[in-house]
N, C-alpha and C positions, 0 to 999 in steps of 0.2 A: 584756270579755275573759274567754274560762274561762281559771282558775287550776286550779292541783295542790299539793300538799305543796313539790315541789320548786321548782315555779317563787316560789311566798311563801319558800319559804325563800334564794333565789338573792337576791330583792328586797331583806329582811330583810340579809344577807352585803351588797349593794354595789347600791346604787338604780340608779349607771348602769350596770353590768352588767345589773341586770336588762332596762334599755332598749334595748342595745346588743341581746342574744339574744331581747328578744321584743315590743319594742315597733318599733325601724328595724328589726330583721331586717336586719343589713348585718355580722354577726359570728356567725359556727357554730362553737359545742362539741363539736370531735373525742371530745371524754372523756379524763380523766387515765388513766395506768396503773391507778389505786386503784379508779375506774370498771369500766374493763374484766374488771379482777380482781372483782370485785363483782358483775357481771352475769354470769360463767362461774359462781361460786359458787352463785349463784340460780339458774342454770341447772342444777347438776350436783343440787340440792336436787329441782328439779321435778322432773328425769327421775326420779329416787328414788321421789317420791310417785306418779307416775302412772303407772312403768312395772316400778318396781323396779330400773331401771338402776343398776349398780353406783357408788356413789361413785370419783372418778379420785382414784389414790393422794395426789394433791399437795394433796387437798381432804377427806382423811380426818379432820381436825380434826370436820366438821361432823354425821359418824355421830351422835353420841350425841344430838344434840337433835331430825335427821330421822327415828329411830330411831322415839322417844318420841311426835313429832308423827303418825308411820305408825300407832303403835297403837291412838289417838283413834278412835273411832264416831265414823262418821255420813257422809257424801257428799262427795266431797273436790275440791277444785276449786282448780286451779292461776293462777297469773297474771290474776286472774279484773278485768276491765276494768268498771267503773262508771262512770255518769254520773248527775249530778243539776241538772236544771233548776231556779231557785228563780221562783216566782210570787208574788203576791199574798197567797193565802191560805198559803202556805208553801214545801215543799219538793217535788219529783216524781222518780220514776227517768226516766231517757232514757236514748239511746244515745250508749255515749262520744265517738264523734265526731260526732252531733247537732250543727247548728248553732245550736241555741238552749244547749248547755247548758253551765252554771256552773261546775261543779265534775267536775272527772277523778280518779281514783284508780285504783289497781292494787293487789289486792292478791293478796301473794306466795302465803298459801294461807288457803281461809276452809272449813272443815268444818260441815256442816249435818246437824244431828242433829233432825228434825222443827220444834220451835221454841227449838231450842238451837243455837248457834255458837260454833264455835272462831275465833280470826282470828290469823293469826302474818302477820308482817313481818319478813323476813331484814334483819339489822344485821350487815357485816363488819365493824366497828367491834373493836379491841384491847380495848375492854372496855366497860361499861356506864354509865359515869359520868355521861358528857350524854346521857343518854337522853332523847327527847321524846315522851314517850307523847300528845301532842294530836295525831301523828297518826292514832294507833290510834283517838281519835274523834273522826277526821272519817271512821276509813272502818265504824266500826260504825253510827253514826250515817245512813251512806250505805247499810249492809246492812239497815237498820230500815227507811227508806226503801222501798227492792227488794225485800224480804220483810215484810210489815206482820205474818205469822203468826207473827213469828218476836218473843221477849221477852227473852230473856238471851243477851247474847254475850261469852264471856270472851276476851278478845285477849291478847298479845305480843308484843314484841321479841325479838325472839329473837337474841341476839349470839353468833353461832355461833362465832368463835373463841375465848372466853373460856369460852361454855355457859354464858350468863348468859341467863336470861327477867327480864324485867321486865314485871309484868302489872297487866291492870285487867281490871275488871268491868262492863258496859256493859245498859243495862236501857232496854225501850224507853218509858217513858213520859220518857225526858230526851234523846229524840231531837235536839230543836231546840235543846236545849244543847249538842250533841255537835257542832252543825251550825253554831255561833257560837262557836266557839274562837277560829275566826282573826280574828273583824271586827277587830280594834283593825289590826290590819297589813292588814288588807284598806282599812280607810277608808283608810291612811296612802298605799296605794296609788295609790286614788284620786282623792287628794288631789296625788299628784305626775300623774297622768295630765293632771288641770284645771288646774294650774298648770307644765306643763312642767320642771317642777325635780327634775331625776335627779343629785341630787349621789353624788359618789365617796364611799365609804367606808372608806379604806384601814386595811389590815393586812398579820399576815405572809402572808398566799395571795395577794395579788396578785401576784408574779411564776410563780402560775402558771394567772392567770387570760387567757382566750381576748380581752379587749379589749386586745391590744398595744398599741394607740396611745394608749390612759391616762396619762398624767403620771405615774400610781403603778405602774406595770408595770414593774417590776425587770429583766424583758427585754430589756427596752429598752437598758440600761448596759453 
């Protein structure tokens, strides 16, 4: 099955949630408010970078760090979709929706300055504190990948309601490192796929998680 950031991180949060949305495929994630409000955010970011669209007042928090990102050289490229097939001898770019391929990512904005790269990733997150910058490489790792010309990419987080970045430095001769962050939860995955065992996870988000019919869904009561 290709994976994504999101969907190991859903699996990671609640084994059978993650079965319910993407192994029976018998449960669809509307999206919370928090979602919604997150994807307008990204949204009101991109039109900024690509067209210069004014920021909407209610989202004016996020000027100063799209600001900053607008001034960067170099090719600028919005919600830019990746796919990497993994083979034998290693890793390949493909197309995201390829049906041979492993890994999907998106990312929010990546700037190509010949063999130099920027790569930000919009966080509405109140602040930076659980930051997880393994995803920043799995998607430079992925840009090394699709650009082999390319040697150093500096990423971030970029937590635009706080105007916190949280940053790494990504180099391509540790590409294959960048590309094996996730195994240990990748085996674990796979290990419940062969064994059918998608036990629950519970915390306080399950009552406002999309498997109603959970035992631990708060919903329910």
């Amino acid at each position: 099955m290709a994976w994504s950031y999101s969907s190991i991180s859903t699996f990671k949060q609640c084994p059978k949630k993650y079965f319910h949305l993407k192994v029976a495929v018998d449960v669809q994630d509307t999206g919370s408010e928090a979602m919604v409000y997150g994807n307008q955010v990204h949204k009101a970011a991109e039109e900024f970078v690509k067209s210069g669209a004014p920021i909407p007042p209610k989202f004016k928090f996020v000027e100063p760090i799209v600001h900053a990102l607008n001034k960067i050289t170099g090719v600028k490229h919005c919600e830019l979709q990746l796919g990497i097939r993994k083979t034998k001898p290693g890793y390949e770019p493909c197309g995201f929706f390829d049906k041979d391929v492993w890994w999907r990512g998106i990312a929010d904005l990546f700037i190509k300055d010949e063999t130099k790269g920027f790569l930000v990733d919009y966080k509405t997150s109140k602040s930076a504190r659980y930051a997880d910058t393994k995803q920043l490489d799995m998607l430079a790792g992925a840009m090394f990948v699709h650009h082999p010309e390319m040697t150093i990419i500096k990423s971030a987080l970029a937590f635009v309601v706080s105007s916190e970045l949280v940053k790494k430095k990504h180099t391509a001769e540790n590409t294959t490192e960048y590309l094996s962050v996730f195994d240990a939860e990748l085996d674990r995955l796979d290990g419940a796929i062969l064994s059918g065992v998608w036990n629950a996870n519970p915390g306080p988000l399950c009552g406002w998680c999309p498997v109603v019919l959970c035992e631990h869904n708060t919903k329910r009561r």
